[in-house]
C-alpha positions, -999 to 999 in steps of 0.1 A, spaced: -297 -110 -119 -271 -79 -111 -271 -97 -75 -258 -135 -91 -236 -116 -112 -218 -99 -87 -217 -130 -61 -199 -145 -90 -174 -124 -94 -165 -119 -57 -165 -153 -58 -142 -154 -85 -120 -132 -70 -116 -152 -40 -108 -183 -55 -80 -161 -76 -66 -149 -44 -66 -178 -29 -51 -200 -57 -18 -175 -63 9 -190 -54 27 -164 -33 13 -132 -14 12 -100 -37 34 -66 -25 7 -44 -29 10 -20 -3 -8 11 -11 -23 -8 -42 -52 -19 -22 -58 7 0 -56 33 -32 -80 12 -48 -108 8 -25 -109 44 -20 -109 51 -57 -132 23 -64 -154 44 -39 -148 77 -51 -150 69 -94 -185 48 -85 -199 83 -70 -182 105 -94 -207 91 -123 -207 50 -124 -169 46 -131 -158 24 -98 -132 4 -121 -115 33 -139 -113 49 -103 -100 16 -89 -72 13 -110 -63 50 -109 -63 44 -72 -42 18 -70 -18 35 -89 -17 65 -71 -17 42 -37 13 22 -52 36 52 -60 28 69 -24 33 38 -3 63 34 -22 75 74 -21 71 69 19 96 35 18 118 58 5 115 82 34 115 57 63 143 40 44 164 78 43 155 81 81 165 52 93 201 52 75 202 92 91 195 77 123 221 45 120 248 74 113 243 97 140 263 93 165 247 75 199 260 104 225 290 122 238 319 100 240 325 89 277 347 104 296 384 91 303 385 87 342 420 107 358 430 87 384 
């Protein structure tokens, strides 16, 4: 019964994904969740609570290092590309 139960709800899932209409920004989300989906199912039967703690967690870190790259790449743009070139004396 736990095995028809849980082939129904993956298959659930799948048809939800399937049927949205555009593709979710989730970077991090995912990722975070898995892992705490993992780590709350071993850390005493709570794999949703961890799921969505992770996906929080994976959320605001993906989104901290958007934030970084973003910072280093407008450094980068700003820095000048070498010594100027020099005037030839002729």
């Amino acid at each position: 019964m736990n095995r028809a139960i849980l082939v129904s709800a993956a298959l659930t899932v799948a048809l939800g994904v399937a049927a949205s209409p555009a593709p979710a920004a989730a970077k991090g989300c995912l990722k975070g969740a898995l892992v705490g989906g993992v780590a709350g199912h071993y850390a005493g039967h709570h794999a949703v609570l961890g799921a969505v703690g992770g996906c929080i967690v994976g959320r605001h870190l993906a989104n901290e290092k958007a934030k970084e790259d973003a910072g280093a790449a407008a450094q980068h743009e700003q820095a000048p590309a070498g010594p100027p070139a020099a005037e030839k004396g002729y």
